[in-house]
C-alpha positions as CSV (number, residue, x, y, z in Angstrom):
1,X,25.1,-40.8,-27.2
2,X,28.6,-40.5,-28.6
3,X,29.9,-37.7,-30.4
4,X,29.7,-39.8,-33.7
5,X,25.9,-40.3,-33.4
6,X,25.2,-37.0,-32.2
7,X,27.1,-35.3,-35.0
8,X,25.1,-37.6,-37.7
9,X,21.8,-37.0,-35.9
10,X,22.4,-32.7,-36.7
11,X,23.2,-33.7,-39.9
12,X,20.3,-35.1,-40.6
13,X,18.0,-32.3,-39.3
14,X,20.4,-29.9,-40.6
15,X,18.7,-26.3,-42.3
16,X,21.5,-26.5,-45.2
17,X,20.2,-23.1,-46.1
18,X,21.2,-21.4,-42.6
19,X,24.2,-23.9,-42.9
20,X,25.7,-22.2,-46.0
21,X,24.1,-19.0,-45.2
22,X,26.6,-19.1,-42.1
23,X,29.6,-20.0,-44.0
24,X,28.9,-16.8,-45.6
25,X,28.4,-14.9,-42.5
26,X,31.0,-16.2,-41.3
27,X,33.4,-15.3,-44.1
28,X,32.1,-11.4,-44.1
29,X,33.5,-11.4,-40.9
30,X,36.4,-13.1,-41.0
31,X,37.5,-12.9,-44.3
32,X,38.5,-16.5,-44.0
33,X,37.8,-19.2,-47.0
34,X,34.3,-20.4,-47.6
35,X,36.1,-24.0,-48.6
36,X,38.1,-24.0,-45.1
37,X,35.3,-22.8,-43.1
38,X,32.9,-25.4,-44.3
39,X,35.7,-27.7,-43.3
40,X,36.4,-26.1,-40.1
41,X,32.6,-26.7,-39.2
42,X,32.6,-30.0,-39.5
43,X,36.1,-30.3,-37.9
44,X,34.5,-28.4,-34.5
45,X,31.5,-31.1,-34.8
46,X,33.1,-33.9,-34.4
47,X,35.8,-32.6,-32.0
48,X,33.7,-30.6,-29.7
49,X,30.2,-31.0,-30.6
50,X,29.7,-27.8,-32.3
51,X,27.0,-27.2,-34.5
52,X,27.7,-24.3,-37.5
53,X,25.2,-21.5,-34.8
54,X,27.8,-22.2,-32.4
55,X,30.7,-21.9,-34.4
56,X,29.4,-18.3,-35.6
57,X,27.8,-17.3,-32.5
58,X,31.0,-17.9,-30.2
59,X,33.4,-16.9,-33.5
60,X,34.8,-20.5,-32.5
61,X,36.6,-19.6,-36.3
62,X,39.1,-16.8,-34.0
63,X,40.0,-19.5,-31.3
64,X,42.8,-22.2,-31.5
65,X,42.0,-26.2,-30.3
66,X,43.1,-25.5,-27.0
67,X,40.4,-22.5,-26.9
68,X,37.8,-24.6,-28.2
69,X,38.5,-26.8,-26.1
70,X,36.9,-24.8,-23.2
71,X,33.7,-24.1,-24.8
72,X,30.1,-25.5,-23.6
73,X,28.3,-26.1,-27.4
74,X,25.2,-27.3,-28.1
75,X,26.1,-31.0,-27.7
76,X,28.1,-30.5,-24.4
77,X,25.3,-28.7,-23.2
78,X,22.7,-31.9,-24.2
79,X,25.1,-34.3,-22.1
80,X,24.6,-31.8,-19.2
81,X,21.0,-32.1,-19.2
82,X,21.1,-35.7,-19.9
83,X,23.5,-36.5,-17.5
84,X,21.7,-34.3,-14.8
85,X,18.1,-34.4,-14.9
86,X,15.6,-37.1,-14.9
87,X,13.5,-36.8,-17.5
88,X,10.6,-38.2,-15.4
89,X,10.9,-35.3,-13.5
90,X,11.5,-32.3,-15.6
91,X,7.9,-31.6,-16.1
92,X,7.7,-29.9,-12.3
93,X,10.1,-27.1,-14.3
94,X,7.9,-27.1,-18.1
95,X,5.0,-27.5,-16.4
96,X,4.5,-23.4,-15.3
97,X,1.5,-23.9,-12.8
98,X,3.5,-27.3,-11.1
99,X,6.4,-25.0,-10.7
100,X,4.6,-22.3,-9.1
101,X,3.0,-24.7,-6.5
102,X,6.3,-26.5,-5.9
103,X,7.7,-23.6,-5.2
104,X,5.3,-20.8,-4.5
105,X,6.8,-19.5,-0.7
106,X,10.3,-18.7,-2.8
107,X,7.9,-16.4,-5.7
108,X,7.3,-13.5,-3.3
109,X,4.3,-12.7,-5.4
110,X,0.2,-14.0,-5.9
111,X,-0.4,-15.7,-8.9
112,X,-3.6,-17.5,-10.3
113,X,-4.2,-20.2,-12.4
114,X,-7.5,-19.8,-14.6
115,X,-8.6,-23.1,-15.3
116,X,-8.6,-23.7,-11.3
117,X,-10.4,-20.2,-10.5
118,X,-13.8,-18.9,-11.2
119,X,-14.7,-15.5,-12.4
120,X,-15.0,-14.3,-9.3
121,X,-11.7,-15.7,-7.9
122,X,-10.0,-13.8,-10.7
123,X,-12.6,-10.3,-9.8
124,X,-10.9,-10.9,-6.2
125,X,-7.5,-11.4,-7.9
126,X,-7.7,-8.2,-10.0
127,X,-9.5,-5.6,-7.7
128,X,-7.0,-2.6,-6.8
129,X,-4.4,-3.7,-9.5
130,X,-2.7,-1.1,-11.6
131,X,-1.5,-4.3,-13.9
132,X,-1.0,-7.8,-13.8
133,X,1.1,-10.1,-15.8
134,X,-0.1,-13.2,-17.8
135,X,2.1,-16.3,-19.6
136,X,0.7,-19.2,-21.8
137,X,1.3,-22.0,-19.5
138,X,3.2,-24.1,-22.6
139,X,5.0,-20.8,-24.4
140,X,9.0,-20.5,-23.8
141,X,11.1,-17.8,-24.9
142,X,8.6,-14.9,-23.8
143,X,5.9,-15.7,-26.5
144,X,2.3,-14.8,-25.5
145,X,3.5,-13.1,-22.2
146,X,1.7,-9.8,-21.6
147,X,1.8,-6.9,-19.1
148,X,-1.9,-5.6,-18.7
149,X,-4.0,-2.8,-17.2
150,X,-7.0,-4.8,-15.9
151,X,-8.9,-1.6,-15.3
152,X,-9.4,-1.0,-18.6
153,X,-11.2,-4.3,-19.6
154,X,-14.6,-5.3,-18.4
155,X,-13.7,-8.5,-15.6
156,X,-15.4,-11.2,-17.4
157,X,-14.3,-10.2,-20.7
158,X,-11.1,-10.1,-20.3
159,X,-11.4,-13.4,-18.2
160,X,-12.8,-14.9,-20.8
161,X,-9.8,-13.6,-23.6
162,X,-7.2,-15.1,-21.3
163,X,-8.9,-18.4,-21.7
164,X,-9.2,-18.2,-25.0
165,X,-6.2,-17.2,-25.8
166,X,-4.5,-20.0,-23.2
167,X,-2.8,-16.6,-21.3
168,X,-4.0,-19.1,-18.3
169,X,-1.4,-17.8,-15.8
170,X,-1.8,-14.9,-13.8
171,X,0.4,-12.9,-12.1
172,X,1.5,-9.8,-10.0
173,X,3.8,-7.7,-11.4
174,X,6.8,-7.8,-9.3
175,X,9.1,-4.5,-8.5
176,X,12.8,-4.5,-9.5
177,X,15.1,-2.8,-7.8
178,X,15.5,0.8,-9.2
179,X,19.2,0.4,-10.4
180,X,18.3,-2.4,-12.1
181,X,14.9,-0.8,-13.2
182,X,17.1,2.4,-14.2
183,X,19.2,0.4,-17.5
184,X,15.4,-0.8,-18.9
185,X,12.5,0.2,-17.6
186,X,10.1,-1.4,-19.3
187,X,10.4,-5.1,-19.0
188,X,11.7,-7.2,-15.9
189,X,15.5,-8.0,-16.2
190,X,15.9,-10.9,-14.9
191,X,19.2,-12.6,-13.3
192,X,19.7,-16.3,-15.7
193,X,21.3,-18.2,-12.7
194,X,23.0,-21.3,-13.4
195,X,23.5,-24.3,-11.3
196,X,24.5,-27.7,-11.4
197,X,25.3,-30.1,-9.1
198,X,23.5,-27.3,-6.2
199,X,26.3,-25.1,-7.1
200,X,26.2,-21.7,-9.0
201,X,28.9,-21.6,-12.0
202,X,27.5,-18.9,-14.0
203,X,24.9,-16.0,-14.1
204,X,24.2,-13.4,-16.4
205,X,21.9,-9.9,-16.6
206,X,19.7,-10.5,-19.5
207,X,17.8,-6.7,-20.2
208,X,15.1,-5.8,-22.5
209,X,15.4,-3.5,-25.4
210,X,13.6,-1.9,-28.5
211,X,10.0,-1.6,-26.0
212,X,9.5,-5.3,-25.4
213,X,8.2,-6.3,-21.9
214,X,10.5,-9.3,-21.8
215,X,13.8,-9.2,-21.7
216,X,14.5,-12.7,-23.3
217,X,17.9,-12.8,-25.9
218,X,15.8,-14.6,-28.4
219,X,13.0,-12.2,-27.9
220,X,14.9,-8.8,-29.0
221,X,16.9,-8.7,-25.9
222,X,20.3,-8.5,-24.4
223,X,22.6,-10.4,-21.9
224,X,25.4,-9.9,-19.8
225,X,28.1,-11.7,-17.9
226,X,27.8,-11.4,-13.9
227,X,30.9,-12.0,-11.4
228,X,29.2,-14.9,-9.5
229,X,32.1,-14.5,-7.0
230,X,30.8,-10.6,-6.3
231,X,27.7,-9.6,-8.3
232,X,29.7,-7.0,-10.6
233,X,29.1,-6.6,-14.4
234,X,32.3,-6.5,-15.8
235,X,31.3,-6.4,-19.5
236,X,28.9,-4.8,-22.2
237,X,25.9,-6.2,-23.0
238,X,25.2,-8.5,-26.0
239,X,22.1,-9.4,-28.0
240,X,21.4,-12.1,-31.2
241,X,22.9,-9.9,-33.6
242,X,26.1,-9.5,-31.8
243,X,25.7,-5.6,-31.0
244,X,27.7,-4.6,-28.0
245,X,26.5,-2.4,-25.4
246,X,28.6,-0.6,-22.5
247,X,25.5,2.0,-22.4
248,X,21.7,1.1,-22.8
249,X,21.1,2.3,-26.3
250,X,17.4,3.3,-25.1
251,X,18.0,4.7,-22.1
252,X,22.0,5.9,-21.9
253,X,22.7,4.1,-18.5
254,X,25.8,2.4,-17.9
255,X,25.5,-1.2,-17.8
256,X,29.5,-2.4,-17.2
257,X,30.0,-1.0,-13.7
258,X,26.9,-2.2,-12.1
259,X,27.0,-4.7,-9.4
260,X,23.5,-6.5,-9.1
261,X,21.8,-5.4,-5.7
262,X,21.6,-8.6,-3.0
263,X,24.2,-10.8,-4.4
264,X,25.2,-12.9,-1.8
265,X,21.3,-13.7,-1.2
266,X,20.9,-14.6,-4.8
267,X,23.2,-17.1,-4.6
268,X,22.0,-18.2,-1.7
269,X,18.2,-18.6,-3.0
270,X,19.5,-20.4,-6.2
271,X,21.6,-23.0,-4.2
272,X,19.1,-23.4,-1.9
273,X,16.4,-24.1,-4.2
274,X,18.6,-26.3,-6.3
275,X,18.2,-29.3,-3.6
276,X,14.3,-28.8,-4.1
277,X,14.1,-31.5,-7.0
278,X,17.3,-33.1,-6.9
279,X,16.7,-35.2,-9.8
280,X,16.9,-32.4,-12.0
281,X,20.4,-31.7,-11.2
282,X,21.5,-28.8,-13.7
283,X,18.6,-25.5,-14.4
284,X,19.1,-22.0,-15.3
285,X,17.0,-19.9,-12.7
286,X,15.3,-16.7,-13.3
287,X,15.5,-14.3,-10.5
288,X,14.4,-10.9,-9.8
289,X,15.8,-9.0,-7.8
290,X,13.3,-6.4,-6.0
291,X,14.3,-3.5,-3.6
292,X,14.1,-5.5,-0.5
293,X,13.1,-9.2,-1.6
294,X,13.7,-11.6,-4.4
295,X,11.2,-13.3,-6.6
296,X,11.6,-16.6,-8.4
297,X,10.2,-16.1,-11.9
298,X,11.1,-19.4,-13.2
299,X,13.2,-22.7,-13.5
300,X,14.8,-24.3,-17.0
301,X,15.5,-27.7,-17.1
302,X,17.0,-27.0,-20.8
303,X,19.2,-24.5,-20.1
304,X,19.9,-22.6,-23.2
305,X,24.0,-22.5,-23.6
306,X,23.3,-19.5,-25.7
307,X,24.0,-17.0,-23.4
308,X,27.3,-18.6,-22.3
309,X,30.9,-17.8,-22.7
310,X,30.2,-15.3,-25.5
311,X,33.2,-13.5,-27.0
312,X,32.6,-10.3,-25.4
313,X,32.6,-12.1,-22.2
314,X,35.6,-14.1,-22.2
315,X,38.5,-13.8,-20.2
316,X,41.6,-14.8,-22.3
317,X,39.2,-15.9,-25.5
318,X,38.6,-19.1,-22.7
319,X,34.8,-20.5,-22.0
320,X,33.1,-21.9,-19.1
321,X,33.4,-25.5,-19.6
322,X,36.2,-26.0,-17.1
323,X,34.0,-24.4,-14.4
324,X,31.2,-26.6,-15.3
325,X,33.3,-29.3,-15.2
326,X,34.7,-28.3,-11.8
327,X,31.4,-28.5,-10.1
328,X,30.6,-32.2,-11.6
329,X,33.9,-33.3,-10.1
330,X,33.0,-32.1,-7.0
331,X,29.9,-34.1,-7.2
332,X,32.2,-37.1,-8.2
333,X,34.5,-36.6,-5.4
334,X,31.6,-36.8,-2.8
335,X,30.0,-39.5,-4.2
336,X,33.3,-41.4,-3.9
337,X,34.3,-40.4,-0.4
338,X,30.6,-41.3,0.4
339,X,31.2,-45.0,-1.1
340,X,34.8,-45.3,0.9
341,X,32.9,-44.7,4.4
């Protein structure tokens, strides 16, 4: 799709409401005109594929061309996934309990899926748990995923409220490692590790916040940029309202500073699962990492691009794009040497 058609295709499905709401946003901050911003919007759609979220949420309004230039938007981040993964094939990521079998020796954890086990397989499943964890098998974003005490429910009854409720996944409760555990106790923060073309090119530390059990950005959360070259955090924290966080507001522990536990094996993992399903050639994975092991918590085939190149994380007010499109040339350069031999 051209960047004609995909501009005129937003347009369509635009929310003027949050459109102008944004210009105003936008102008509060920046105390730029609402006349040039509106221009400016459009301008950064048809030049880079920005839609008016990404021009407020990467303050695209305090970068020149050559800047903006650099950044992954929303339509950039479509022709990734277009580009990269065969839609025939992405429903072995959507599809929770295909994903789990595809790749269950890499989860590090048991897991059950309810429609496929009796009442007694999930007694069995339960017996000498403290808690368990348990995910709509169609939900993204964290919705519907609960951390439960199955001792305090009757076995059958709260089999049967799973099923009712489509909670239809079952899982242990994995173990994070303590530093990690120390920022936010109370949900899992999981590593969003990108890679395309089997290569990493970005992660980031995305941490819970305000008592939620998920750590998810668009669930309350928070995110941070990782050095994929050495595992370090070398800036604050994030989250959807654009707070910034060098300390855990709940907690007081220093997030910048930390350098995430089993690096070098994370990286490994994620490049070595990437050749799994090479037909789906560019996914965000979510890792934990545990004390001793990691555990794969999930693959995206969609990627959200929201958690990239924020302004608090950029090095010179420059995005990620050239890094992306560093590892697709390298993917370009093999496939060429492999057609000269």
């Amino acid at each position: 799709m051209s960047k004609i058609k995909y501009l005129f295709k937003r347009i369509l499905k635009m929310n003027y409401k949050k459109f102008f709401d944004t210009i105003n946003l936008v102008h509060k901050r920046s105390n730029k005109n609402r006349i040039y911003i509106f221009f400016d919007i459009i301008i950064c759609g048809l030049k880079y594929q920005a839609g008016y979220m990404d021009y407020n949420l990467f303050e695209m309004y305090n970068m020149n061309s050559k800047e903006r230039k650099t950044i992954i938007t929303r339509g950039i981040n479509n022709s990734f996934i277009k580009k990269y993964n065969d839609q025939s094939q992405i429903y072995k990521f959507e599809d929770k309990v295909e994903f789990n079998k595809i790749f269950d020796k890499y989860l590090n954890r048991e897991w059950l899926y309810l429609s496929e086990a009796s009442l007694e397989d999930f007694k069995k499943f339960i017996k000498g748990k403290t808690e368990i964890i348990v995910k709509p098998i169609d939900s993204s974003c964290g919705t519907g995923i609960e951390i439960i005490d199955p001792r305090k429910k009757d076995a059958k009854e709260l089999y049967d409220t799973l099923i009712k409720n489509g909670q239809l996944l079952v899982e242990d409760v994995v173990k994070q490692n303590k530093e990690i555990s120390d920022i936010y106790p109370h949900s899992v923060n999981t590593l969003r590790v990108v890679t395309i073309n089997k290569k990493v090119v970005a992660a980031y530390l995305r941490i819970g916040n305000k008592e939620n059990v998920v750590d998810n950005f668009n669930h309350g959360g928070m995110a941070t940029k990782v050095n994929i070259e050495n595992g370090l955090i070398e800036y604050p924290a994030i989250d959807k309202e654009s707070k910034v966080y060098d300390v855990h507001p709940e907690t007081k522990k220093a997030i910048v500073g930390v350098r995430v536990p089993m690096w070098d094996e994370v990286v490994k993992l994620c490049e070595e699962i990437s050749h799994i399903i090479p037909e789906v050639g560019y996914v965000g994975w979510d890792i934990c990492v545990g004390d001793k092991k990691l555990y794969l918590i999930e693959g995206n085939d969609f990627p959200g691009h929201d958690i990239y190149q924020l302004p608090v994380h950029r090095s010179d007010n420059y995005g990620d794009l050239p890094i992306f499109e560093k590892a697709m040339r390298g993917d370009e350069n093999e496939n060429s040497n492999s057609n000269r031999s």
